[in-house]
PyMOL CGO cylinders between C-alpha atoms (Angstrom):
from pymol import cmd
from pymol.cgo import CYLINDER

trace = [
    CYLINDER, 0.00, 0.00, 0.00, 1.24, 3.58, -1.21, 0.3, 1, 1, 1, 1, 1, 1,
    CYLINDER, 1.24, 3.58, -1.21, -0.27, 6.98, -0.40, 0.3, 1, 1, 1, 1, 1, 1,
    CYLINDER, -0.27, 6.98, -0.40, 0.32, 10.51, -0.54, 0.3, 1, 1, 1, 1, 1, 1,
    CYLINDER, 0.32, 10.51, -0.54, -1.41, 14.01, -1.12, 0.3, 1, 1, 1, 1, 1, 1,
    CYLINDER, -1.41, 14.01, -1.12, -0.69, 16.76, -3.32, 0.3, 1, 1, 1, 1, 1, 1,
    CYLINDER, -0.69, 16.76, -3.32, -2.00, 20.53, -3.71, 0.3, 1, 1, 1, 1, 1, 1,
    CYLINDER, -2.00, 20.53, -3.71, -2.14, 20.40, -7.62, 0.3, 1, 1, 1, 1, 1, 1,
    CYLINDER, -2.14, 20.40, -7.62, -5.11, 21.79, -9.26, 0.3, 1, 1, 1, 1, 1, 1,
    CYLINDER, -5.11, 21.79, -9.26, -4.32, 21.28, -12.92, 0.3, 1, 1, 1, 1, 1, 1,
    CYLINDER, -4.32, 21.28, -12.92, -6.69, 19.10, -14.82, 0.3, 1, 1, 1, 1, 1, 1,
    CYLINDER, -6.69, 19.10, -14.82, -4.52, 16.23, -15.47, 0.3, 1, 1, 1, 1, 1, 1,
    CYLINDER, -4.52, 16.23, -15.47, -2.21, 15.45, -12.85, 0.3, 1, 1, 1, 1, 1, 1,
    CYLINDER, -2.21, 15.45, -12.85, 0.52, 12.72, -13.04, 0.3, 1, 1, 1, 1, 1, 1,
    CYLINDER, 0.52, 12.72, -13.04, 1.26, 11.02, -9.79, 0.3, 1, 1, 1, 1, 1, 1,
    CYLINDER, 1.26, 11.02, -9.79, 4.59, 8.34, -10.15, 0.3, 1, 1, 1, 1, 1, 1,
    CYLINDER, 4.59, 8.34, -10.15, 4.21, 6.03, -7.05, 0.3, 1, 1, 1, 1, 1, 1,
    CYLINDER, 4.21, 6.03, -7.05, 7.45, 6.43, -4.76, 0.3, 1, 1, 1, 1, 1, 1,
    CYLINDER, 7.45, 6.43, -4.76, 8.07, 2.44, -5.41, 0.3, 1, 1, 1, 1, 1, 1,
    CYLINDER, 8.07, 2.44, -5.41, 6.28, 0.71, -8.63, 0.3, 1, 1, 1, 1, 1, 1,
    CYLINDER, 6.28, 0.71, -8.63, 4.13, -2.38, -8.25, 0.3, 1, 1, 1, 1, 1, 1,
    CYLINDER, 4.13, -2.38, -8.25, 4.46, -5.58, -9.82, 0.3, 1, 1, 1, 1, 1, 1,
    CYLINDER, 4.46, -5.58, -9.82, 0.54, -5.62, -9.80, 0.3, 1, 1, 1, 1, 1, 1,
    CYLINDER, 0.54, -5.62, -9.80, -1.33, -2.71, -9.23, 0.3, 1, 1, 1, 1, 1, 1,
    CYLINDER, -1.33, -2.71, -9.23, -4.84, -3.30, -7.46, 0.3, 1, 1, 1, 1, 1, 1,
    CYLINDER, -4.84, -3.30, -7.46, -6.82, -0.26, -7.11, 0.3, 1, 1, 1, 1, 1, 1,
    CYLINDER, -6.82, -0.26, -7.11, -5.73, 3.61, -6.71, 0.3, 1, 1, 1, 1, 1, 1,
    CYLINDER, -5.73, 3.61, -6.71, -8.33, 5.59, -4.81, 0.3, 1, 1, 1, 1, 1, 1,
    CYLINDER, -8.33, 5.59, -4.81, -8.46, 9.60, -4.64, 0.3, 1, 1, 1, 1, 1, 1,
    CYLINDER, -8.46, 9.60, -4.64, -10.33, 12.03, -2.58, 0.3, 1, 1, 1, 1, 1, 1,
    CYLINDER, -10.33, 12.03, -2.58, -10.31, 16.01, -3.37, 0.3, 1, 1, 1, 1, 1, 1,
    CYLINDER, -10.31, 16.01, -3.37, -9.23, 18.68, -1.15, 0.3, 1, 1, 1, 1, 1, 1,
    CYLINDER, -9.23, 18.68, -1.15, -11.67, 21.11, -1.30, 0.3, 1, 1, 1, 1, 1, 1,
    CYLINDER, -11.67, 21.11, -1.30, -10.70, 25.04, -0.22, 0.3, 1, 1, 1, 1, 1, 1,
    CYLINDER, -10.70, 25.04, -0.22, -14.08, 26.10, -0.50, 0.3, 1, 1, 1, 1, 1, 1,
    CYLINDER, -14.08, 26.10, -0.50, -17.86, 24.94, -1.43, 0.3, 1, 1, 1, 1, 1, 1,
    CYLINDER, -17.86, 24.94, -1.43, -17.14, 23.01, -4.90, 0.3, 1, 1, 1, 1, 1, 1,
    CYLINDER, -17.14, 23.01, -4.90, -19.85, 24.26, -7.92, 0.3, 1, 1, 1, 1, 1, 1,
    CYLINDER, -19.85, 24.26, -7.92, -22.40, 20.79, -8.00, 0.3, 1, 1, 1, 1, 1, 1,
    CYLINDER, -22.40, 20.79, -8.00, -22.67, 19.39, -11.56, 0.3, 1, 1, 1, 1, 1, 1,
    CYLINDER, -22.67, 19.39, -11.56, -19.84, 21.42, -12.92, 0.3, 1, 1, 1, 1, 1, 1,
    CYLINDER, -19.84, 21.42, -12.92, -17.11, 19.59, -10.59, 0.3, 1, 1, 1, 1, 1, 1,
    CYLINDER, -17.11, 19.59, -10.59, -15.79, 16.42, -10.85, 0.3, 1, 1, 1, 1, 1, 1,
    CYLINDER, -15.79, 16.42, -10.85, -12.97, 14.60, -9.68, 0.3, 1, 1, 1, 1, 1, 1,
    CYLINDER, -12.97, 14.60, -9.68, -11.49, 11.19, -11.18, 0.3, 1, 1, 1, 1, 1, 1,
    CYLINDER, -11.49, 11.19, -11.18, -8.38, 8.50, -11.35, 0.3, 1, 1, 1, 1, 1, 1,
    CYLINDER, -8.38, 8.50, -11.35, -7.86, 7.60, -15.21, 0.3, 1, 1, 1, 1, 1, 1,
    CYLINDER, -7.86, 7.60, -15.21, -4.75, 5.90, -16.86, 0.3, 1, 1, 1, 1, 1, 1,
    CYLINDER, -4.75, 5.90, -16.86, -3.44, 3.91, -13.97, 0.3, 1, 1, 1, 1, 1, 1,
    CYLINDER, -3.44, 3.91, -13.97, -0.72, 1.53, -13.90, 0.3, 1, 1, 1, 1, 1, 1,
    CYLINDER, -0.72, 1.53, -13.90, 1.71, -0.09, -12.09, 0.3, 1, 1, 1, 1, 1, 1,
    CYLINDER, 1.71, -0.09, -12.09, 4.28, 2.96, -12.03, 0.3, 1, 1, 1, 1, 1, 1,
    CYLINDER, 4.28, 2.96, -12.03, 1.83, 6.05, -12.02, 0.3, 1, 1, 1, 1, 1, 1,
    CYLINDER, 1.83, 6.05, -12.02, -1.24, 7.59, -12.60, 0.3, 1, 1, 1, 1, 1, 1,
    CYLINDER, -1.24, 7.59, -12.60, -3.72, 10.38, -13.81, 0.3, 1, 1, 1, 1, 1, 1,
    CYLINDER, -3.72, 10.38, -13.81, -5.73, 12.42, -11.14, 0.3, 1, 1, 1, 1, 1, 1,
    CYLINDER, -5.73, 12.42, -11.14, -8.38, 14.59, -13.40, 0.3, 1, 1, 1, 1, 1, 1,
    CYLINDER, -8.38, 14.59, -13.40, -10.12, 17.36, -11.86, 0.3, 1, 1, 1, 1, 1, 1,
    CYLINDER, -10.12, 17.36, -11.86, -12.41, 20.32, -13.24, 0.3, 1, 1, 1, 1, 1, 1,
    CYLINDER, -12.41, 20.32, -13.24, -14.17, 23.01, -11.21, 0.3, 1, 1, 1, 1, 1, 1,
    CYLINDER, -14.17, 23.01, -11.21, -15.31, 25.99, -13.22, 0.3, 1, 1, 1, 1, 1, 1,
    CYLINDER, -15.31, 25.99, -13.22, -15.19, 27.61, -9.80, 0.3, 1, 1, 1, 1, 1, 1,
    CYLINDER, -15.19, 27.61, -9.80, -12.20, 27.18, -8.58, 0.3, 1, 1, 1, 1, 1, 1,
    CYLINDER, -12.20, 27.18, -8.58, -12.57, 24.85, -5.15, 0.3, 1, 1, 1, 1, 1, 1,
    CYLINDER, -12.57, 24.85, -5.15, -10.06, 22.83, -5.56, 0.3, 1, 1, 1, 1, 1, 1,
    CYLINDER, -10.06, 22.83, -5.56, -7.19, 22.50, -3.68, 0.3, 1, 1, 1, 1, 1, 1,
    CYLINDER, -7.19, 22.50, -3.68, -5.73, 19.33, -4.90, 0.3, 1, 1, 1, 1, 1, 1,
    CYLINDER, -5.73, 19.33, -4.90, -6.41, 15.55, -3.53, 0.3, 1, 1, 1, 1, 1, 1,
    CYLINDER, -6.41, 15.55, -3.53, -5.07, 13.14, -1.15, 0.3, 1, 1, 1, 1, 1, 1,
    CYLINDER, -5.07, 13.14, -1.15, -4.36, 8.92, -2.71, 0.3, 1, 1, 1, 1, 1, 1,
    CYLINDER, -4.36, 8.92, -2.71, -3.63, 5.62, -2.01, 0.3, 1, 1, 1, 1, 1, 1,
    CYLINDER, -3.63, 5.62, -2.01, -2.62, 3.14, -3.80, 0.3, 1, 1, 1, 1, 1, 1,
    CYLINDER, -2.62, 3.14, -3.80, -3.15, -1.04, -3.38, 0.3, 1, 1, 1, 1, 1, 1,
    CYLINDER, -3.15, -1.04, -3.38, -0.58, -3.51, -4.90, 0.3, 1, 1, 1, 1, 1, 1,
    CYLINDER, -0.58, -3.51, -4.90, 1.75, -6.18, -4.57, 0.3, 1, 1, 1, 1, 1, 1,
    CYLINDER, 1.75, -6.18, -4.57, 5.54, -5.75, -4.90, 0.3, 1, 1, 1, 1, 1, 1,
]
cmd.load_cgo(trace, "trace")
């Protein structure tokens, strides 16, 4: 198991795990919100995972984002 956090807002976000899997499992992300996000016109996903790295993907035409926290499941 692998986790971090990071304060990037862009939309696509490349995360390289500090150690790569031999199997990667399941990566699960959770944004940090600085303020009330805007409803139907925020969203927050993982995309183009793998066993070295992956994609965090964020929009929020207002603004409330203030990056997301991870973690990662895998074998060595």
């Amino acid at each position: 198991m692998q986790w971090g956090s990071s304060d990037v807002t862009n939309r696509d976000t490349t995360v390289t795990f500090p150690v790569a899997f031999s199997v990667l499992y399941s990566v699960i992300g959770a944004p940090k919100s600085s303020s009330n996000l805007s409803g139907s016109n925020s969203n927050f996903g993982i995309k183009l995972q793998n066993n070295r790295s992956f994609i965090a993907n964020m929009y929020d035409n207002a603004r409330g984002y203030a990056g997301f926290n991870w973690c990662a499941f895998g074998k060595a």
